[in-house]
N, CA, C and O atoms as a Tinker XYZ file with bonds, in Angstrom:
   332  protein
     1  N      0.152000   -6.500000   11.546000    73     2
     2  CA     0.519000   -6.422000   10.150000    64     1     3
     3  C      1.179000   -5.072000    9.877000    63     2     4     5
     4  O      0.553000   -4.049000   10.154000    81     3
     5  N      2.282000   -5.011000    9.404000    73     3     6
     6  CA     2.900000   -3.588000    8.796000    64     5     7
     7  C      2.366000   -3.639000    7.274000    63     6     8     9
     8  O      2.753000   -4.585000    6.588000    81     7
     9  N      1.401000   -2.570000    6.632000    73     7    10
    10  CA     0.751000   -2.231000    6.095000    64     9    11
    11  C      1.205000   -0.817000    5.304000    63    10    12    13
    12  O      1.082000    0.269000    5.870000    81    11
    13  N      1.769000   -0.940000    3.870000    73    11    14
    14  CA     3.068000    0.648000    4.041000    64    13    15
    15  C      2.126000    0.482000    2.210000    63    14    16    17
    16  O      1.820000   -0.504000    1.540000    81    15
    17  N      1.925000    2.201000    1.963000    73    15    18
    18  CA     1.713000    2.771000    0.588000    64    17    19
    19  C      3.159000    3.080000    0.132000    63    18    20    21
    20  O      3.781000    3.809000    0.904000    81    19
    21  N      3.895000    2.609000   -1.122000    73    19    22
    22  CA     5.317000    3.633000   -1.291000    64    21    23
    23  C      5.284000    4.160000   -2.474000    63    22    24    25
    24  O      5.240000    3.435000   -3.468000    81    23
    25  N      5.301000    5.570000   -2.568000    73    23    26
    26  CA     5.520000    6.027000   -4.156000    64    25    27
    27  C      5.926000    7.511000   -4.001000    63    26    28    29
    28  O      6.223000    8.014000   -2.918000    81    27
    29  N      5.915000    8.029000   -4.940000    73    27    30
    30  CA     7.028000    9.291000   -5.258000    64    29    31
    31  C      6.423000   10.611000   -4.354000    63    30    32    33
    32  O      7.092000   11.589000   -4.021000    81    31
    33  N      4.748000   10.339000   -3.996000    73    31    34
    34  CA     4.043000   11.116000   -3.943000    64    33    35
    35  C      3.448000   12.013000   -5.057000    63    34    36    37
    36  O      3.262000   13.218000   -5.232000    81    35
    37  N      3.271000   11.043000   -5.617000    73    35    38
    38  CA     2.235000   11.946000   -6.349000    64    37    39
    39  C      0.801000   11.796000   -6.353000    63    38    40    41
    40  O      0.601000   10.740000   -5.753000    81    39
    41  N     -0.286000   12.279000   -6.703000    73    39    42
    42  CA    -1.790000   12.363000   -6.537000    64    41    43
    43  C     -2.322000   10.584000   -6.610000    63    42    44    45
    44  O     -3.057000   10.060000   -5.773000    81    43
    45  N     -1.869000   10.053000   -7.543000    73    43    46
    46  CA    -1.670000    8.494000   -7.416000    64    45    47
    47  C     -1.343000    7.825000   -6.331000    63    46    48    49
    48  O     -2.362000    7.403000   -5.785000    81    47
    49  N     -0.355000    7.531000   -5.759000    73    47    50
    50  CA    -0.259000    7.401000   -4.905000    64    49    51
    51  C     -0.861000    7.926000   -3.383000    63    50    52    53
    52  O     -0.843000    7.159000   -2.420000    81    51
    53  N     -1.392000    9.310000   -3.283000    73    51    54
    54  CA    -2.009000    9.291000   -2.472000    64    53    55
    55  C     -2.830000    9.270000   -2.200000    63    54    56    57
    56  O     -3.174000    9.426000   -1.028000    81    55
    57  N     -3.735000    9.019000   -3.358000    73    55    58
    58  CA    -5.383000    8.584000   -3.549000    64    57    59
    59  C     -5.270000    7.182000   -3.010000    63    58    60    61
    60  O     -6.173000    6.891000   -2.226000    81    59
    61  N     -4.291000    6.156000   -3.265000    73    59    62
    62  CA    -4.254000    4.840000   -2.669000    64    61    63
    63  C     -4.247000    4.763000   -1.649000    63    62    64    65
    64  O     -5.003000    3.994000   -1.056000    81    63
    65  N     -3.053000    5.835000   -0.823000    73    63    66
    66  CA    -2.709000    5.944000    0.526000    64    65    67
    67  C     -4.325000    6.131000    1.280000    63    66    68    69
    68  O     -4.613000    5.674000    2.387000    81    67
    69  N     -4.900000    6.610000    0.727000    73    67    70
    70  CA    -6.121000    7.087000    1.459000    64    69    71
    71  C     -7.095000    5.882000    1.047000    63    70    72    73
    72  O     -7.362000    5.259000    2.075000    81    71
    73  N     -7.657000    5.379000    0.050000    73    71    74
    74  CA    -8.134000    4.609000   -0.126000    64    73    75
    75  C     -8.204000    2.741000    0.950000    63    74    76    77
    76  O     -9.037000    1.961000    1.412000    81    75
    77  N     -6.409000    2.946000    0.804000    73    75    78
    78  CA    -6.088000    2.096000    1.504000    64    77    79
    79  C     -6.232000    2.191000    3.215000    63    78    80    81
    80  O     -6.129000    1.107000    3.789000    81    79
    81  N     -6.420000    3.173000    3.912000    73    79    82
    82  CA    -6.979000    3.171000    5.050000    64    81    83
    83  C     -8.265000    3.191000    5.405000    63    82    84    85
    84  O     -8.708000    2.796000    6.483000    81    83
    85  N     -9.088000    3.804000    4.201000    73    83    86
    86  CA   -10.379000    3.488000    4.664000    64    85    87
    87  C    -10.439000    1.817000    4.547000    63    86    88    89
    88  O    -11.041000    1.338000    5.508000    81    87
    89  N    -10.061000    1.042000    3.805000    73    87    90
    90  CA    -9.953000   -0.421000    3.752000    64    89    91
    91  C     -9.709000   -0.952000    4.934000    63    90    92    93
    92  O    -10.592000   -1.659000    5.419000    81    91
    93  N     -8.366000   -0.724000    5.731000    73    91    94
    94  CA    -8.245000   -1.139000    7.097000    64    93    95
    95  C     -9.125000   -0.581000    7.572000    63    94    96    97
    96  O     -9.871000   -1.458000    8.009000    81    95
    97  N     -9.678000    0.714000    7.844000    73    95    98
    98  CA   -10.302000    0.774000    8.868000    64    97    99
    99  C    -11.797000   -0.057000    8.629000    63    98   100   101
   100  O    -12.356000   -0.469000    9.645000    81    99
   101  N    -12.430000   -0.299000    7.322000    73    99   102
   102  CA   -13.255000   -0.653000    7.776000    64   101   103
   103  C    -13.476000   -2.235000    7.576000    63   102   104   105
   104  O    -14.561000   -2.771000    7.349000    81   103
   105  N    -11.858000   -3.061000    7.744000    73   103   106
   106  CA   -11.552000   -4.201000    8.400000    64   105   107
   107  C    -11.874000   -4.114000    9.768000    63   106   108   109
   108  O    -12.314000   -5.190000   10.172000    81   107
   109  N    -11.827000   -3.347000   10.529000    73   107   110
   110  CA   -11.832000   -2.958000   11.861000    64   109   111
   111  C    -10.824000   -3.593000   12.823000    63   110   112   113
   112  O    -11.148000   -3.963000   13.952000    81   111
   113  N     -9.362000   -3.723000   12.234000    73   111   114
   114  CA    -8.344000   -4.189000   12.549000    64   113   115
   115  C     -7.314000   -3.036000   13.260000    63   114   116   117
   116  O     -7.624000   -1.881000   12.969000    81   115
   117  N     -6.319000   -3.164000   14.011000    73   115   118
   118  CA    -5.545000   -2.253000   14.863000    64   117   119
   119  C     -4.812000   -1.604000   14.129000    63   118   120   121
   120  O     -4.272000   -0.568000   14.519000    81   119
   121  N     -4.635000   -2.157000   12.766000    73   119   122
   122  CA    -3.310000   -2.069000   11.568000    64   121   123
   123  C     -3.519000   -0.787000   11.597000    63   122   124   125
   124  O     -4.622000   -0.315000   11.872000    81   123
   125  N     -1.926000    0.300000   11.166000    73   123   126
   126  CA    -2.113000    1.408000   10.929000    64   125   127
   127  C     -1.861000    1.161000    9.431000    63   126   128   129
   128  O     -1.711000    0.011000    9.020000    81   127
   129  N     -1.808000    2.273000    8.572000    73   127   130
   130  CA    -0.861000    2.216000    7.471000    64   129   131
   131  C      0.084000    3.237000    7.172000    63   130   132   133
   132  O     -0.140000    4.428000    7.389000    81   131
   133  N      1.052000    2.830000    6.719000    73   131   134
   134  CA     2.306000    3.653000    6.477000    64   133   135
   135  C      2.242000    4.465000    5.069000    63   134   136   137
   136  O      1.794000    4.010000    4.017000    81   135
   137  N      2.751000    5.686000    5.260000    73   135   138
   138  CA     2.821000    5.981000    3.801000    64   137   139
   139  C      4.509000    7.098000    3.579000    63   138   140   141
   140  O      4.956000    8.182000    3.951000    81   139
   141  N      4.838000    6.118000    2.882000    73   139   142
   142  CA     6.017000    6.460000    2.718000    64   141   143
   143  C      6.072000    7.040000    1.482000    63   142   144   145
   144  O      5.224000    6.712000    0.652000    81   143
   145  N      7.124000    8.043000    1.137000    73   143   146
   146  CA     6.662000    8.529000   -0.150000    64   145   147
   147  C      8.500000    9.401000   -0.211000    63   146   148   149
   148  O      9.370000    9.278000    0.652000    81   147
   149  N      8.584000   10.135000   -1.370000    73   147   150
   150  CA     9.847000   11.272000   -1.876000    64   149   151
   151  C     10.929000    9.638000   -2.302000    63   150   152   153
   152  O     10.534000    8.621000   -2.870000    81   151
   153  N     12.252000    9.934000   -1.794000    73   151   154
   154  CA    13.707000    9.251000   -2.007000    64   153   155
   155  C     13.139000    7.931000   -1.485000    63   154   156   157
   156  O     12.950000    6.929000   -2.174000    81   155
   157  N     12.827000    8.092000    0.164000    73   155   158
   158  CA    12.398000    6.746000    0.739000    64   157   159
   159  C     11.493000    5.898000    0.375000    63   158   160   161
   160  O     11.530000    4.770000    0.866000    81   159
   161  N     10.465000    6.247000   -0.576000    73   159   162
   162  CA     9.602000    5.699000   -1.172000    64   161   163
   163  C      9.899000    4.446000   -2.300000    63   162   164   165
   164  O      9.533000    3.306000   -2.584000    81   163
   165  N     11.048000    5.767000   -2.821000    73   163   166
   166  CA    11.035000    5.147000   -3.698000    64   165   167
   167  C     12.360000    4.274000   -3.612000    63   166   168   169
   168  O     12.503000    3.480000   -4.542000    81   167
   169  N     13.107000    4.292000   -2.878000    73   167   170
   170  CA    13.981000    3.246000   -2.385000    64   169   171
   171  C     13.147000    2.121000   -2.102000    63   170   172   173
   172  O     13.636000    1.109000   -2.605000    81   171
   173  N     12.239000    1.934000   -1.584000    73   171   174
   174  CA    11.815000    0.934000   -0.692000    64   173   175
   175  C     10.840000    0.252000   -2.056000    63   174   176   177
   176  O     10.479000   -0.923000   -1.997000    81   175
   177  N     10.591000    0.864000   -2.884000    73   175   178
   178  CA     9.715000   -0.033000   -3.891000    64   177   179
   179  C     11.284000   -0.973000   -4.838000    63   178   180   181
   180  O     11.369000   -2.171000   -5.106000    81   179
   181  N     12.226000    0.069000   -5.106000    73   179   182
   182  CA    13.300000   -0.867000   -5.519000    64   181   183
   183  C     13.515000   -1.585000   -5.047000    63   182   184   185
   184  O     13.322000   -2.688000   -5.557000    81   183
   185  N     14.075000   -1.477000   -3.718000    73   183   186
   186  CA    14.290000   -3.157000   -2.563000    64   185   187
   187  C     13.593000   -4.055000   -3.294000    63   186   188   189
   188  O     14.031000   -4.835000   -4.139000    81   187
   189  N     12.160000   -3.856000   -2.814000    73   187   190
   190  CA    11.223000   -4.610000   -3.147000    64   189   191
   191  C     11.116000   -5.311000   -4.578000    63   190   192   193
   192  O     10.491000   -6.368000   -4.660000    81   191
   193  N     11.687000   -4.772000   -5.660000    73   191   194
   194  CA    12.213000   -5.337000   -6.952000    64   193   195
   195  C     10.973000   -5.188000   -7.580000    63   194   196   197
   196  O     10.563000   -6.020000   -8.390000    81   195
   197  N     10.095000   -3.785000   -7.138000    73   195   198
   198  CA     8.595000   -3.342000   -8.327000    64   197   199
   199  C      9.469000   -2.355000   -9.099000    63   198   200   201
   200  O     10.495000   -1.701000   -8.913000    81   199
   201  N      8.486000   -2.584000  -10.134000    73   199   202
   202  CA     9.252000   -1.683000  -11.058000    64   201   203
   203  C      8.537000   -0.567000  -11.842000    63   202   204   205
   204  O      8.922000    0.076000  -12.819000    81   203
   205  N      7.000000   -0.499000  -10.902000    73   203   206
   206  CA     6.288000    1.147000  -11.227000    64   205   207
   207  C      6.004000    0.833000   -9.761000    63   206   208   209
   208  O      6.061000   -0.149000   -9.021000    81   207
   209  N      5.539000    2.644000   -9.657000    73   207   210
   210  CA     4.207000    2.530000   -8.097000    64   209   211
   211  C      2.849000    2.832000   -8.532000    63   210   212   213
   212  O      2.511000    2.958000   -9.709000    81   211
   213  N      2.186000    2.928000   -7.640000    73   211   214
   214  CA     2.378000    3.042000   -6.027000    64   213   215
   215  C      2.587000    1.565000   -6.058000    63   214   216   217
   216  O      2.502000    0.861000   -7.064000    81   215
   217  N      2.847000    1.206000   -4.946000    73   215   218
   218  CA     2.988000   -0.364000   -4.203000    64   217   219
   219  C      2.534000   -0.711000   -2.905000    63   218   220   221
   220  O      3.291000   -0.184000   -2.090000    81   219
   221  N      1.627000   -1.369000   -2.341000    73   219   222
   222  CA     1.092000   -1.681000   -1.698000    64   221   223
   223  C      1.861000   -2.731000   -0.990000    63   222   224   225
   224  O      1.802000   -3.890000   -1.402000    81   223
   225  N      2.572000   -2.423000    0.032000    73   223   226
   226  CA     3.416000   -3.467000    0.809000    64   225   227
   227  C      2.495000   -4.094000    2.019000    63   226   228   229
   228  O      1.901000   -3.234000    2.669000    81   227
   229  N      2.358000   -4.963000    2.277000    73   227   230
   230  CA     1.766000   -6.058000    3.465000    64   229   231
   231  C      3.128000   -6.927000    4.175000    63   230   232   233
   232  O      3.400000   -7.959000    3.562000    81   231
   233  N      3.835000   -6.683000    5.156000    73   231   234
   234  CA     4.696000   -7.252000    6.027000    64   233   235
   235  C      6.001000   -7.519000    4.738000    63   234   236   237
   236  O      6.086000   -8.538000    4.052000    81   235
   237  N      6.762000   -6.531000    4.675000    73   235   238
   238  CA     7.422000   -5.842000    3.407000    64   237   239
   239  C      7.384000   -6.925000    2.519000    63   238   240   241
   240  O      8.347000   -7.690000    2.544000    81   239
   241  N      6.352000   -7.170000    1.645000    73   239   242
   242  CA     6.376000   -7.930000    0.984000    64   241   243
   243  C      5.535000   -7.458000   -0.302000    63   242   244   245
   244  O      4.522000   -7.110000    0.305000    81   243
   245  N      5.203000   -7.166000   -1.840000    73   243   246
   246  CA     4.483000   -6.593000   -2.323000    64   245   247
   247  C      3.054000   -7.154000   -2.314000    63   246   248   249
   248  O      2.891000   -8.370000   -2.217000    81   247
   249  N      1.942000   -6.256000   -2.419000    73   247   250
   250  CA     0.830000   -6.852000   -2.245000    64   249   251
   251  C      0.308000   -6.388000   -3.487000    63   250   252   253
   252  O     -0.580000   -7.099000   -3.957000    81   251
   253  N      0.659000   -5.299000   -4.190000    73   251   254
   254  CA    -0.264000   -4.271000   -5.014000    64   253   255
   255  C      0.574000   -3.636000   -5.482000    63   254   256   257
   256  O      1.226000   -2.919000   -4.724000    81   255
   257  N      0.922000   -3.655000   -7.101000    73   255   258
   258  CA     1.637000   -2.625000   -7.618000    64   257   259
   259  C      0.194000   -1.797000   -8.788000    63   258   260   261
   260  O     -0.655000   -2.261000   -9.549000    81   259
   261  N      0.531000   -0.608000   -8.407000    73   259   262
   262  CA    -0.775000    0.241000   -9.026000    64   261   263
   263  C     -1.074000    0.723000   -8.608000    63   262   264   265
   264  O     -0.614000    1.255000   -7.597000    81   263
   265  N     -2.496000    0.921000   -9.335000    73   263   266
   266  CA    -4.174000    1.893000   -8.380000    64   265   267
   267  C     -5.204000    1.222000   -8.974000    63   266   268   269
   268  O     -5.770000    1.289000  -10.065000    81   267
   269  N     -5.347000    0.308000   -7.615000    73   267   270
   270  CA    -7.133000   -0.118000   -7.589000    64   269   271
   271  C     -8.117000    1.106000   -6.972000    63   270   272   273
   272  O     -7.724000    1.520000   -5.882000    81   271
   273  N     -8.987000    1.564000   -7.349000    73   271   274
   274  CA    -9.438000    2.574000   -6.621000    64   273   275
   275  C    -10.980000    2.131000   -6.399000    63   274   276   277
   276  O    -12.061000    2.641000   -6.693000    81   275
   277  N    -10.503000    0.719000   -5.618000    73   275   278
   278  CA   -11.891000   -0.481000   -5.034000    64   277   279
   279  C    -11.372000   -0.917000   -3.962000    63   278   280   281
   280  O    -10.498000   -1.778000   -3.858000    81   279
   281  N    -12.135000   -0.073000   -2.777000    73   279   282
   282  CA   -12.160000   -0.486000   -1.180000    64   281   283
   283  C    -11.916000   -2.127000   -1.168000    63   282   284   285
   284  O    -10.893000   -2.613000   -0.684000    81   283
   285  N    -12.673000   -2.698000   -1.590000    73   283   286
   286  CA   -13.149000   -4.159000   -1.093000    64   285   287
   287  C    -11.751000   -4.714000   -1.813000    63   286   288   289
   288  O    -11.037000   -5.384000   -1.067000    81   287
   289  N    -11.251000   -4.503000   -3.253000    73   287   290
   290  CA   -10.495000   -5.303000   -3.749000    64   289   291
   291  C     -8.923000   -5.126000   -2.981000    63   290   292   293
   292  O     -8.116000   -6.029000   -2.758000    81   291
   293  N     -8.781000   -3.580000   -2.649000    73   291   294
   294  CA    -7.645000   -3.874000   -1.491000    64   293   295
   295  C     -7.507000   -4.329000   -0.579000    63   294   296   297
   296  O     -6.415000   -4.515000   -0.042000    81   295
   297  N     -8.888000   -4.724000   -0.028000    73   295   298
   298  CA    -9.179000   -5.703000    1.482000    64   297   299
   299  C     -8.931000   -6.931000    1.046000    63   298   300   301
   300  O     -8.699000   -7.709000    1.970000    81   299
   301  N     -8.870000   -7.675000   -0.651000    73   299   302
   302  CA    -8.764000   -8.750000   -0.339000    64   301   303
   303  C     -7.429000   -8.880000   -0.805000    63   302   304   305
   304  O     -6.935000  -10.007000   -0.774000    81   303
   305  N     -6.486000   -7.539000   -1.405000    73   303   306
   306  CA    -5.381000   -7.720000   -1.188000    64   305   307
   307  C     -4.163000   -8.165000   -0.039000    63   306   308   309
   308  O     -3.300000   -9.029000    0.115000    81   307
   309  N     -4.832000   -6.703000    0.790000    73   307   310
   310  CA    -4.372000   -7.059000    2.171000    64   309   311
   311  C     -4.527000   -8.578000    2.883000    63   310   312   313
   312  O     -3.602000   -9.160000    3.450000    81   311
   313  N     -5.714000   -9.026000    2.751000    73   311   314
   314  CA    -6.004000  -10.551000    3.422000    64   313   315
   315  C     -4.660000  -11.254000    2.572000    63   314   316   317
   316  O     -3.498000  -11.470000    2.914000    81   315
   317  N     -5.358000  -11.474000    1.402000    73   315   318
   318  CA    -3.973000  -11.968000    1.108000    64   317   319
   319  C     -2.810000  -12.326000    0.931000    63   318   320   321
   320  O     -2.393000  -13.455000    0.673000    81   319
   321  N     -2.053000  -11.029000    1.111000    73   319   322
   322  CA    -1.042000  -10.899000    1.431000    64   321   323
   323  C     -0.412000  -11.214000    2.777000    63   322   324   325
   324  O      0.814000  -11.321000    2.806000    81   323
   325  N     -1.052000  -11.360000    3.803000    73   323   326
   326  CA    -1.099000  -11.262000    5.301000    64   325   327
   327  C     -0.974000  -12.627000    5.881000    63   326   328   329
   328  O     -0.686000  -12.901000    7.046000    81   327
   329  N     -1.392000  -13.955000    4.293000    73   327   330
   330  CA    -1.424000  -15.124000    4.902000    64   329   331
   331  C     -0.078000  -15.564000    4.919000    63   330   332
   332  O      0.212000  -16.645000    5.432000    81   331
């Protein structure tokens, strides 16, 4: 699974970024996660056609636009997204 945080970098966003790996990791899955952030960030949430961040991409596809700041509820983002 390519698993990517994208946002401007700001404290928002990287509270997710972090949030969101303790989630994989304690999926106990190989997934890394990406965290993309500055110009590229935020290119890649436009692609994507979100229109705030952070964004939670699952196999570039959106999974999560926001901040859940609930381990479990991004795990069942990720599942979700993944099907």
């Amino acid at each position: 699974m390519k698993i990517q945080v994208l946002g401007s970098g700001c404290p928002t966003c990287k509270k997710l970024y972090e949030i969101t790996r303790k989630a994989v990791e304690e999926m106990a899955t190989k997934d890394t996660v990406e965290y993309v952030t500055g110009t590229e960030g935020m290119q890649k949430i436009i692609e994507l056609g979100a229109i705030s961040s952070p964004v939670l991409s699952v196999n570039d596809k959106i999974a999560m636009v926001g901040f859940i700041p609930d381990v479990n509820k991004i795990k069942e983002k990720i599942l979700a997204a993944s099907k």
